[in-house]
N, C-alpha and C positions, 0 to 999 in steps of 0.2 A: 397590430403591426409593431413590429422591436423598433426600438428608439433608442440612440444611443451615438456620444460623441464619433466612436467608431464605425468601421464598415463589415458586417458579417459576410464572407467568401460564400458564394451559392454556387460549386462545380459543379459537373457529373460526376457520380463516384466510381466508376471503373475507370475509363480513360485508357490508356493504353499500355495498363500495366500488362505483364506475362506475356506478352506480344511480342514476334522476332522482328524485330524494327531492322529493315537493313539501309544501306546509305541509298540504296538506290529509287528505295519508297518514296511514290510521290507524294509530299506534303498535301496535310489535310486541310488548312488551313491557311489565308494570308492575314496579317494584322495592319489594318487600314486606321490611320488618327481620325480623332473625332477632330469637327471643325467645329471651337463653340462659337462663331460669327456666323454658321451656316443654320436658320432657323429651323429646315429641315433636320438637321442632324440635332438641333436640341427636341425637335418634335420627336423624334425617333426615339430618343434616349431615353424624353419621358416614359412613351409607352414602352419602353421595354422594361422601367427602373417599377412600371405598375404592374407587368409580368412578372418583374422578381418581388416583387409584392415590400420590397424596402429599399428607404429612400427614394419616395417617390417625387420627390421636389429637388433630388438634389443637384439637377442638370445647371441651376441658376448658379448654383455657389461654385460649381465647377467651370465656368465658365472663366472668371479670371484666372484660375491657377492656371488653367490649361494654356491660357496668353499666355501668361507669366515664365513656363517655361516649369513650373514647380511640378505638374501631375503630367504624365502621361498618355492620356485615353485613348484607348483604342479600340475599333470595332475588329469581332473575328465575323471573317469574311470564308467561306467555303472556298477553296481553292479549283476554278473550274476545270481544271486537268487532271483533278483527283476523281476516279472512276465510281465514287461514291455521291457526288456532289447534286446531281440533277435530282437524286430522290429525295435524297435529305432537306435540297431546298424545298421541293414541291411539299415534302411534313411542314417546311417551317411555316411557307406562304397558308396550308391550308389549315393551319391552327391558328394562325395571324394572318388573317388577311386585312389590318388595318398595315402590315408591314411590305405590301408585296409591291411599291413603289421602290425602284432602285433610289439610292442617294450618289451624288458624285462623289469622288476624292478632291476637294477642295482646301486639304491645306495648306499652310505654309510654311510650317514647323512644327515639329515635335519636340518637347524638353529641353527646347533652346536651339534646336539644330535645325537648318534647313532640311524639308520633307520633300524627297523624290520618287513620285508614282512607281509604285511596284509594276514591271511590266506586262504582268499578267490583267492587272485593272487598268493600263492603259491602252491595250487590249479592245477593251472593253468599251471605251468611250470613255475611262473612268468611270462608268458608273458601276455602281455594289450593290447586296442585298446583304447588312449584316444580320446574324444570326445569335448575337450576342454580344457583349463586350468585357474588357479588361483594363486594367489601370496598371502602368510602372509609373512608381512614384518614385523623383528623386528627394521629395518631404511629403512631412505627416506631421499634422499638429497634435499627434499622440504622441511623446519622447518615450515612451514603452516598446515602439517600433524601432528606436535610433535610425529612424532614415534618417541619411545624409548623403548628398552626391558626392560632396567635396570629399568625403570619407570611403566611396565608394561602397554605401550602402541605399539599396531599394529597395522597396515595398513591393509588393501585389495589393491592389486594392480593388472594390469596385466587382468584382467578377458575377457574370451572368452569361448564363446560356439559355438559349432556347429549350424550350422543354419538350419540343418535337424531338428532338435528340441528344438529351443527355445519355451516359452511360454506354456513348458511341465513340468515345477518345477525343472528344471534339474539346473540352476542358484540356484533357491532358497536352493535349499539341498547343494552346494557347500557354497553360504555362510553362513548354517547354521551350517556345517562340520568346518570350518573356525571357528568360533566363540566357537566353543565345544572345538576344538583343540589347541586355545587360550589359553583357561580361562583350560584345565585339564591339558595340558603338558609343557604349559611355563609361567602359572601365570598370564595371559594378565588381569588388569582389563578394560579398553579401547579400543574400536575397531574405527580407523576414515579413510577416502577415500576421495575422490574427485571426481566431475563427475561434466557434463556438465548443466548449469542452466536450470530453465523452460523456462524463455523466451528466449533463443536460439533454443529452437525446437517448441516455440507455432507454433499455425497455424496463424499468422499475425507475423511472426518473416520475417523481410528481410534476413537474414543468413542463414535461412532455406529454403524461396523461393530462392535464387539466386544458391544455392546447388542441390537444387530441392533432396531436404531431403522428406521421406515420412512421416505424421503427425502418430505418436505416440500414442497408444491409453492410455498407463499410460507412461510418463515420466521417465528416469533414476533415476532422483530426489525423484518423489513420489517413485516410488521403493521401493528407499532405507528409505524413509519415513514410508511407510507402515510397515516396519521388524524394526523398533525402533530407527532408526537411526535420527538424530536434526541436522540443519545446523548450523555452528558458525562463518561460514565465508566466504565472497565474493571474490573472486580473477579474475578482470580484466583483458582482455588480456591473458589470459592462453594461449591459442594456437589457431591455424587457420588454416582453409582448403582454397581450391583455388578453384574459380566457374571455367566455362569454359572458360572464357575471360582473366581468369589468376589474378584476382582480389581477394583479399589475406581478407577472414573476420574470425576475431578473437572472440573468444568468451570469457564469466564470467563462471570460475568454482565455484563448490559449493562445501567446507570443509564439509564432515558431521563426524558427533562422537556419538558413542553408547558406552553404561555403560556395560558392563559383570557381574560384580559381584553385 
């Protein structure tokens, strides 16, 4: 397992690049907050932070930020009026079926702001089944990020999806919901993350063979490359997983930042 002050991004790598997006397409996605006074919603969080296979404890220490108004978190929610939605959940319940308990909408705020049930999960009885989740951070106790709200700069942090469907757009629409949600409800002009270099997951990387990592067909990096995102900075040593021998290889994160406004 990687270890490390920071949070490594785990998207889909397609997402909904090359796609003729037009206004009228129904959203794939809703982004619902996490409640961390809701034990359910920290039970959930667990098992899904032991699906993304890192950070698997970190539901505790998120919990007061998220009070606090400092992190974001939010579950992505399949949007039940998207013509995709019934099958993709039935993947997700039938490869998790420790998750196919709905959770309510139980907030009361999000990054300081009064939370108002999206109508589609009201809907619903408020109840959801998420499928993954995402963080907009208006801090980060990394200053290599420069989050700042007052600055109007955010993070992404935190990201997981479901692996019943990744490389279905269901990332990409999270961090495009992300970015809307920035820039219309708290000003953001800046959006920056962190994620793991190329050359840690090329196919001639020793850190990848010793991992026995599987080769990537676009990179976390290009990813976030591809949706507008520019790197500004290298960071060495970020964090490290252990092979089976018990041999500790650390890798270079990659600062990226994208312009909003």
């Amino acid at each position: 397992m990687e270890a490390s002050a920071t949070t490594i991004l785990t998207p889909d790598v397609t997402g909904t690049q090359g796609r003729n997006v037009t206004s009228v397409e129904k959203p794939a996605i809703i982004l619902v907050p996490w409640d961390p006074d809701s034990p359910d919603h920290v039970e959930r969080m667990r098992l899904q932070r032991v699906a993304c296979g890192w950070k698997q404890d970190g539901a505790e220490s998120w919990r007061p930020l998220q009070r606090e108004g400092k992190i974001g978190l939010h579950w992505i929610v399949l949007a039940p009026a998207h013509p995709d939605t019934a099958p993709r959940l039935a993947a997700h319940k039938a490869q998790f079926p420790s998750e196919t308990t709905p959770l309510r909408d139980t907030s009361r705020s999000i990054l300081g702001r009064p939370h108002a049930v999206h109508p589609d999960i009201a809907a619903a009885e408020n109840n959801f089944v998420p499928v993954g989740h995402i963080s907009l951070d208006g801090w980060h106790a990394d200053p290599s990020l420069h989050t700042s709200a007052a600055d109007g700069v955010y993070s992404l942090t935190t990201f997981y999806v479901s692996q019943a469907m990744q490389g279905v757009g269901i990332g990409g629409a999270a961090v495009a919901e992300c970015e809307r949600m920035a820039v219309d409800d708290f000003g953001a002009k800046t959006m920056t993350l962190d994620t793991i270099s190329n050359e840690d997951v090329a196919v001639d990387s020793p850190r990848r063979i010793a991992l026995n990592r599987p080769i990537q067909k676009v990179t976390n990096q290009d990813w976030y490359m591809r949706r507008g995102y520019k790197a500004y900075q290298r960071r060495p040593n970020s964090w490290f997983d252990t092979d089976a021998t018990g041999k500790e290889w650390w890798c270079t994160a990659v600062c990226l930042r994208k312009g909003l406004v």
